[in-house]
PDB file as gemmi writes it, atoms N, CA and C in Angstrom:
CRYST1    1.000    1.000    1.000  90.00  90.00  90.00 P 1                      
ATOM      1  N   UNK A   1      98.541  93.546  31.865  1.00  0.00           N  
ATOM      2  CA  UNK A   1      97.730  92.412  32.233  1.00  0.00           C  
ATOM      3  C   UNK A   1      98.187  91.731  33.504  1.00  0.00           C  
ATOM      4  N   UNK A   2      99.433  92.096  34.427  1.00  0.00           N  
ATOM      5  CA  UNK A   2      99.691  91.350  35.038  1.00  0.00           C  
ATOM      6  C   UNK A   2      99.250  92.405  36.709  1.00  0.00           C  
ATOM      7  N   UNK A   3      98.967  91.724  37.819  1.00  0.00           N  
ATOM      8  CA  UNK A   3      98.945  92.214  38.883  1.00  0.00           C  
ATOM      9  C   UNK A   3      99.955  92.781  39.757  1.00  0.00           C  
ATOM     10  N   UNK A   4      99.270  93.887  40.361  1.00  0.00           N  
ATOM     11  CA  UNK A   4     100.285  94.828  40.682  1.00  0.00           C  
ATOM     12  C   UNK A   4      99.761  95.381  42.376  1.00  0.00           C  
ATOM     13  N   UNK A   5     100.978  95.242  43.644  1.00  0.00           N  
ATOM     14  CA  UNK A   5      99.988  95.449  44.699  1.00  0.00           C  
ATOM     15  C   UNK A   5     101.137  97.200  45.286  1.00  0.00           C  
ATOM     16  N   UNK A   6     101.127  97.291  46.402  1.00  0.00           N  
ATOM     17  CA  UNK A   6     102.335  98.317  46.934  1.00  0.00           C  
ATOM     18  C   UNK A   6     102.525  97.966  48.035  1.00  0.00           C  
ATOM     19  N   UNK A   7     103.947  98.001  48.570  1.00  0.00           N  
ATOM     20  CA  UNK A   7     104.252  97.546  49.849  1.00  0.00           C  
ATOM     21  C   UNK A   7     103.323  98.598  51.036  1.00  0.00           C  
ATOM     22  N   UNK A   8     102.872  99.312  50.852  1.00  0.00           N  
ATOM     23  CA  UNK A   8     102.496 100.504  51.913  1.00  0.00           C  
ATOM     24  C   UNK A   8     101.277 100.343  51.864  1.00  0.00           C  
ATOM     25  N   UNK A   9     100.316  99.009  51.229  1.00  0.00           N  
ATOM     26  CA  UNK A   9      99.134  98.411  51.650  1.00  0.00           C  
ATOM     27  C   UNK A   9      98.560  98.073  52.849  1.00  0.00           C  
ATOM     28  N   UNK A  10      97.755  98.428  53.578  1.00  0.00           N  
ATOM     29  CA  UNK A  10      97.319  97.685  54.814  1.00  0.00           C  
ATOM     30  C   UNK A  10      97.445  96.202  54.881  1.00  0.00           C  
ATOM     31  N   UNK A  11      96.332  95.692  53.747  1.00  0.00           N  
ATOM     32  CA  UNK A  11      96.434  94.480  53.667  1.00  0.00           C  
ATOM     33  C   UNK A  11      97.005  93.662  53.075  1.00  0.00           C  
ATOM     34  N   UNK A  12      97.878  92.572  53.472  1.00  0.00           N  
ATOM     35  CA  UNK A  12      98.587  91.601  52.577  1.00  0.00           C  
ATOM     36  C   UNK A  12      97.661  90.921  51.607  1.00  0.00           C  
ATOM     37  N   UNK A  13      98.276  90.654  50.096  1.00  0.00           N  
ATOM     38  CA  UNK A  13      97.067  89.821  49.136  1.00  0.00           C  
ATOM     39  C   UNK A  13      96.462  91.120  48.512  1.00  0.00           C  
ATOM     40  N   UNK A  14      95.794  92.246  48.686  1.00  0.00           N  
ATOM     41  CA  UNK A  14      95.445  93.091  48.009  1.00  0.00           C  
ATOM     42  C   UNK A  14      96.206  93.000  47.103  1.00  0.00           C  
ATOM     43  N   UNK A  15      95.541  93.414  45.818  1.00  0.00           N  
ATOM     44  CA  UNK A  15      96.653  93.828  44.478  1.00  0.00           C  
ATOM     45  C   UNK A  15      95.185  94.697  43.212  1.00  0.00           C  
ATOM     46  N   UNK A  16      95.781  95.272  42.573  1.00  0.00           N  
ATOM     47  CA  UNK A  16      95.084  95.947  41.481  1.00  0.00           C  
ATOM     48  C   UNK A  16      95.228  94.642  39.754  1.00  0.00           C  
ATOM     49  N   UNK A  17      94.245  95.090  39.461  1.00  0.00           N  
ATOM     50  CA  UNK A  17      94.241  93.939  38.115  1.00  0.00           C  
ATOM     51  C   UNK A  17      93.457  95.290  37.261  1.00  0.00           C  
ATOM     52  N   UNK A  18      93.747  94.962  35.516  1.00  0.00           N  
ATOM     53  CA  UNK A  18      93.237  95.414  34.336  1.00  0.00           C  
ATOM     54  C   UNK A  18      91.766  94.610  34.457  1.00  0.00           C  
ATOM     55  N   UNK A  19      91.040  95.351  33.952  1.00  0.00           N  
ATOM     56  CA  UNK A  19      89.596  94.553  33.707  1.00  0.00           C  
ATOM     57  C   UNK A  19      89.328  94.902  32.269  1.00  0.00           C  
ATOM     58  N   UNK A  20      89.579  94.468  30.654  1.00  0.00           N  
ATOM     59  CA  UNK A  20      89.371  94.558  29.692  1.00  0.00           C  
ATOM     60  C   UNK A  20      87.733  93.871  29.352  1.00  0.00           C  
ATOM     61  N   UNK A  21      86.752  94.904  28.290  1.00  0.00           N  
ATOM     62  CA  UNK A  21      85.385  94.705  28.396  1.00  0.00           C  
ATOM     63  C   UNK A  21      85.740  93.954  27.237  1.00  0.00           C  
ATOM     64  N   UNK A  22      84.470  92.617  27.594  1.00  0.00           N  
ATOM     65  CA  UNK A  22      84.560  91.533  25.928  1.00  0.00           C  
ATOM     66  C   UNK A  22      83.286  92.023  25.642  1.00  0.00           C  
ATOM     67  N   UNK A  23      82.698  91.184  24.594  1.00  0.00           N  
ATOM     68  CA  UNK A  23      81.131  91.442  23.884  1.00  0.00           C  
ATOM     69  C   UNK A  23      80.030  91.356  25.023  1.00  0.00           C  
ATOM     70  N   UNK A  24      80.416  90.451  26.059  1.00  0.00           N  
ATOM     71  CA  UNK A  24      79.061  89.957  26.905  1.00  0.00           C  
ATOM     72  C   UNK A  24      79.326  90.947  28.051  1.00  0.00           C  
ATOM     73  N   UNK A  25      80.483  91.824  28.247  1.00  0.00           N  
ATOM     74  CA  UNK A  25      80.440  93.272  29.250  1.00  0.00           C  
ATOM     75  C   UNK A  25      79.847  94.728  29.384  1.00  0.00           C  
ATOM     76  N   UNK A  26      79.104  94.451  30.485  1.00  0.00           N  
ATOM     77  CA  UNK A  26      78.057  96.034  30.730  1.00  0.00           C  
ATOM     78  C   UNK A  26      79.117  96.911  30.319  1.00  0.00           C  
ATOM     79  N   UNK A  27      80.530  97.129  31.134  1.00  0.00           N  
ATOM     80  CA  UNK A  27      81.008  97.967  30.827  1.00  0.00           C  
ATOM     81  C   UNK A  27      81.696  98.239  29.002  1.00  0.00           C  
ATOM     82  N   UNK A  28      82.001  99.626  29.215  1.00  0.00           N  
ATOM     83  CA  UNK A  28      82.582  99.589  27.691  1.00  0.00           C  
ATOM     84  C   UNK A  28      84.083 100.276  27.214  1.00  0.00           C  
ATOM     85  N   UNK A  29      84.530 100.380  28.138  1.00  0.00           N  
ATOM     86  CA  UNK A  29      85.673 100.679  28.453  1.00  0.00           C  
ATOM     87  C   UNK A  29      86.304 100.287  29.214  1.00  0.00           C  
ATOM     88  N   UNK A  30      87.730 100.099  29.704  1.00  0.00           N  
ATOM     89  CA  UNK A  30      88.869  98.822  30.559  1.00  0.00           C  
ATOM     90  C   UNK A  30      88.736 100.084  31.964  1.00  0.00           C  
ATOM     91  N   UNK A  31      88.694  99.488  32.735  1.00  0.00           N  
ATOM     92  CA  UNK A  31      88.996  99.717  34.401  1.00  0.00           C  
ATOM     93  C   UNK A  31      89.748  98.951  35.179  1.00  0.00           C  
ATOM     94  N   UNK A  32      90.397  99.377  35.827  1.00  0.00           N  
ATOM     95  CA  UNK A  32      91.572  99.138  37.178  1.00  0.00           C  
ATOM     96  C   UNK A  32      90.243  98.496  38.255  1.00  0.00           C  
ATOM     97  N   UNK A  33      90.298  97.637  38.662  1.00  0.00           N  
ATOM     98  CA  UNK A  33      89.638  97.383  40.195  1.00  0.00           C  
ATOM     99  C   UNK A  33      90.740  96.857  41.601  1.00  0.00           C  
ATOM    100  N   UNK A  34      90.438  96.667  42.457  1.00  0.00           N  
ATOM    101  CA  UNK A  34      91.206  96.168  43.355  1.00  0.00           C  
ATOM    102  C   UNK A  34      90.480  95.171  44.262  1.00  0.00           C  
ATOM    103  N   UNK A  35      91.501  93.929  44.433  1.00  0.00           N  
ATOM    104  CA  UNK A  35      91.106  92.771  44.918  1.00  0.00           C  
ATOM    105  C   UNK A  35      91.403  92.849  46.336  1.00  0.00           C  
ATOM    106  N   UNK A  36      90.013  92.856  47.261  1.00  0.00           N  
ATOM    107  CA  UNK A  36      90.490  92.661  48.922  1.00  0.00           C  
ATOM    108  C   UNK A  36      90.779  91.766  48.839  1.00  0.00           C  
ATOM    109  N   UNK A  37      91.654  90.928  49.961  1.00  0.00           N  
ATOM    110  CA  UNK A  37      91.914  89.336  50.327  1.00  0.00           C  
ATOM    111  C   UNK A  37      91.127  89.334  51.818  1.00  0.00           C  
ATOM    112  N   UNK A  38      90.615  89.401  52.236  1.00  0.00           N  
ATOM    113  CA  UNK A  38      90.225  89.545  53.956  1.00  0.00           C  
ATOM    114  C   UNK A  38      91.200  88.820  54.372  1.00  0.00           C  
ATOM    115  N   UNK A  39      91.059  87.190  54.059  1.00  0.00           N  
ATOM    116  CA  UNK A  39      92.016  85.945  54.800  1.00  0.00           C  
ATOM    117  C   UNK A  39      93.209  86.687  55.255  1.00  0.00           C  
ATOM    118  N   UNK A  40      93.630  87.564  54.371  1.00  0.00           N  
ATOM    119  CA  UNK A  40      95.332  88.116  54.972  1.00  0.00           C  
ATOM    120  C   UNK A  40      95.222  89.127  55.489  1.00  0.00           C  
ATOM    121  N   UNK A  41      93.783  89.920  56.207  1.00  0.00           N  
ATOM    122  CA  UNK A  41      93.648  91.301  56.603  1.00  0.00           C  
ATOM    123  C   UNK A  41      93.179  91.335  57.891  1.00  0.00           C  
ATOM    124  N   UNK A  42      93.230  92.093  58.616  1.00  0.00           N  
ATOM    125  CA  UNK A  42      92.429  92.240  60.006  1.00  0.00           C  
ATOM    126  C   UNK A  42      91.500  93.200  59.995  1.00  0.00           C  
ATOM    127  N   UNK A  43      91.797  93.931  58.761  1.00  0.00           N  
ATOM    128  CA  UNK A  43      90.846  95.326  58.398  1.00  0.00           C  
ATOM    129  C   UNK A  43      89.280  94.836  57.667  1.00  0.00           C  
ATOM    130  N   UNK A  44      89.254  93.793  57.485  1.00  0.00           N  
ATOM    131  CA  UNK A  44      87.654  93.078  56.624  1.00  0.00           C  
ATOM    132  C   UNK A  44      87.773  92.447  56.687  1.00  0.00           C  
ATOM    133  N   UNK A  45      85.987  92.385  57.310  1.00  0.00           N  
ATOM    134  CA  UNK A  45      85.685  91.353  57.477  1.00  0.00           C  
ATOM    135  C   UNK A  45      84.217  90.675  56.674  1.00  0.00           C  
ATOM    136  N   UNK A  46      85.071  89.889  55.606  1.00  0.00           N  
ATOM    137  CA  UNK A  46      84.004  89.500  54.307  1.00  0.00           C  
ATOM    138  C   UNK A  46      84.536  89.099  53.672  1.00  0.00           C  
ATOM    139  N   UNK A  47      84.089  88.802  52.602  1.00  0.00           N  
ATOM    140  CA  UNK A  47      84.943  87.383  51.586  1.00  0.00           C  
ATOM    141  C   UNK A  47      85.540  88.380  50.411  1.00  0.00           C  
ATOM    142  N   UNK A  48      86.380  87.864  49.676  1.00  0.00           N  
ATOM    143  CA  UNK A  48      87.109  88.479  48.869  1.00  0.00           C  
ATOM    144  C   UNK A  48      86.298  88.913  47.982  1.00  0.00           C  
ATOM    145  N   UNK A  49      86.648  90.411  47.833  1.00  0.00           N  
ATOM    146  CA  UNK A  49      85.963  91.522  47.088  1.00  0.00           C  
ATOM    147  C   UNK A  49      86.546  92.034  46.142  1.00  0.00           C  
ATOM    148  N   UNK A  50      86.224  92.180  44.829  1.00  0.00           N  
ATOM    149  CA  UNK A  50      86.793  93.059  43.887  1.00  0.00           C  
ATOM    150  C   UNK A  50      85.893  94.455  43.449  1.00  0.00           C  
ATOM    151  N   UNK A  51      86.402  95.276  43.563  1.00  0.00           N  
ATOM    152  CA  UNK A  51      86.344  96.816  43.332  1.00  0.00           C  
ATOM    153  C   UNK A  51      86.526  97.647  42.957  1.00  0.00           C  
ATOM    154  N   UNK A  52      85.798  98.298  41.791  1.00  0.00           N  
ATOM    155  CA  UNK A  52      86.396  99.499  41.031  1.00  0.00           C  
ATOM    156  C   UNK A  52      87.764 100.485  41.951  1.00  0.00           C  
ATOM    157  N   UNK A  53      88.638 100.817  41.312  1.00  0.00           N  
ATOM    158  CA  UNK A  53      89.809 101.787  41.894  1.00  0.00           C  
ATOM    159  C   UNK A  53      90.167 102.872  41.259  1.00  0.00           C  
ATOM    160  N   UNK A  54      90.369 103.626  41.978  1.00  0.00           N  
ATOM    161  CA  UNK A  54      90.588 105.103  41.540  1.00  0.00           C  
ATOM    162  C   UNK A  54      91.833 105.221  42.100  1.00  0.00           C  
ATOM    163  N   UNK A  55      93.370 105.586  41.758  1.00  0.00           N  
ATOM    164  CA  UNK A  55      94.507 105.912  42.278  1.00  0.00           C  
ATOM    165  C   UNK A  55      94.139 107.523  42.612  1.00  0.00           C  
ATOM    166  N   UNK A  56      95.062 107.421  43.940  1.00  0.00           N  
ATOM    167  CA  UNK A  56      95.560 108.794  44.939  1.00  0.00           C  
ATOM    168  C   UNK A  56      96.582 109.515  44.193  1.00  0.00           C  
ATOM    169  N   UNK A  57      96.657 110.740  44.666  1.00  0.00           N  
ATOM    170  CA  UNK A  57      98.028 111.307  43.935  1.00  0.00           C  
ATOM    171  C   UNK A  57      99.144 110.170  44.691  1.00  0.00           C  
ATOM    172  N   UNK A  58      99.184 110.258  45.966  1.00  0.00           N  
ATOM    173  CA  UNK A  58     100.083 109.169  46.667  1.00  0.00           C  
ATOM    174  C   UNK A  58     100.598 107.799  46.130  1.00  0.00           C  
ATOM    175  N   UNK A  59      99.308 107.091  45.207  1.00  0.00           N  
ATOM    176  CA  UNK A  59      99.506 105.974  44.482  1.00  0.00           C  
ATOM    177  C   UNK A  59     100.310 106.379  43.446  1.00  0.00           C  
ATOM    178  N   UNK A  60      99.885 107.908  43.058  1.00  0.00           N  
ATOM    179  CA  UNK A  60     100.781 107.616  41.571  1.00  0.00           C  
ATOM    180  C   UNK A  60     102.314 108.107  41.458  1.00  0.00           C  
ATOM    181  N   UNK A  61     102.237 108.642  42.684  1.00  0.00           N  
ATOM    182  CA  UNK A  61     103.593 109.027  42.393  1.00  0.00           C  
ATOM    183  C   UNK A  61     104.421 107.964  43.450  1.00  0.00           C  
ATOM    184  N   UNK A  62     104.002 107.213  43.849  1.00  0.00           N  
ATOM    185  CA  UNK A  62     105.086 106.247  45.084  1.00  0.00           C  
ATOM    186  C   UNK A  62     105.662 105.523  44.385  1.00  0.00           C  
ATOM    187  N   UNK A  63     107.040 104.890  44.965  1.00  0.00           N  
ATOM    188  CA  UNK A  63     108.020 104.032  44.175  1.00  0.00           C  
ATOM    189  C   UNK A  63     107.950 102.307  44.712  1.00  0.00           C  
ATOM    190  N   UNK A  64     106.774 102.044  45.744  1.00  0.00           N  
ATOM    191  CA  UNK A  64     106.724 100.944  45.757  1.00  0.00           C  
ATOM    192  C   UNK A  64     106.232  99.696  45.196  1.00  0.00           C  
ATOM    193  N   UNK A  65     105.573 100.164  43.873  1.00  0.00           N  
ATOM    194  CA  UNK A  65     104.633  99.114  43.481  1.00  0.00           C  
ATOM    195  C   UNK A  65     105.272  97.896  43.010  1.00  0.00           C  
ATOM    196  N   UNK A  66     104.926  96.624  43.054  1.00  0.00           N  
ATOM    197  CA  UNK A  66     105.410  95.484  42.706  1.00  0.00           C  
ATOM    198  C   UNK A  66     104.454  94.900  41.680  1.00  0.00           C  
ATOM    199  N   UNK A  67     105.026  94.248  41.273  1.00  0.00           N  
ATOM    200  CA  UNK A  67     104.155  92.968  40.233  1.00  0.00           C  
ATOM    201  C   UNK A  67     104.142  91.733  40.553  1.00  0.00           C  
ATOM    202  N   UNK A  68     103.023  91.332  40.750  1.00  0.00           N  
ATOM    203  CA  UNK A  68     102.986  89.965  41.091  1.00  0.00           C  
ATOM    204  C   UNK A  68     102.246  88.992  40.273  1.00  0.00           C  
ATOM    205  N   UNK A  69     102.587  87.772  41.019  1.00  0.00           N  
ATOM    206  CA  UNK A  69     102.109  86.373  40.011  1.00  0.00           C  
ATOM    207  C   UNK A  69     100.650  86.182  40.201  1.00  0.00           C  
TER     208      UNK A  69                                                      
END                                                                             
């Protein structure tokens, strides 16, 4: 449940979150999405976006991931 980003992110503020489905959710099963921040990016330009995510082999095997608050 807690957020999780990787130092080898483009953008600062990005991070991945759990999305667990309640009664009032289209979906029906839990998905990973990922939160743009633009404010901390030079790469987008648009307001903070959340987005289904699919990990890389690269994501899954790298040793940088952190947890954050």
């Amino acid at each position: 449940g807690k957020k999780v980003t990787r130092k080898g992110w483009t953008g600062n503020g990005h991070y991945l979150q759990l999305q667990c489905p309640d009664k009032n959710s289209k979906m029906n099963m839990p998905y990973i999405y990922i939160v743009l921040n633009p404010s901390n990016s030079n790469h987008y330009k648009l307001d903070t976006a959340m987005v289904p995510w699919n990990a890389s082999q690269t994501d899954m095997l790298c040793e940088d991931w952190e947890i954050i608050d």
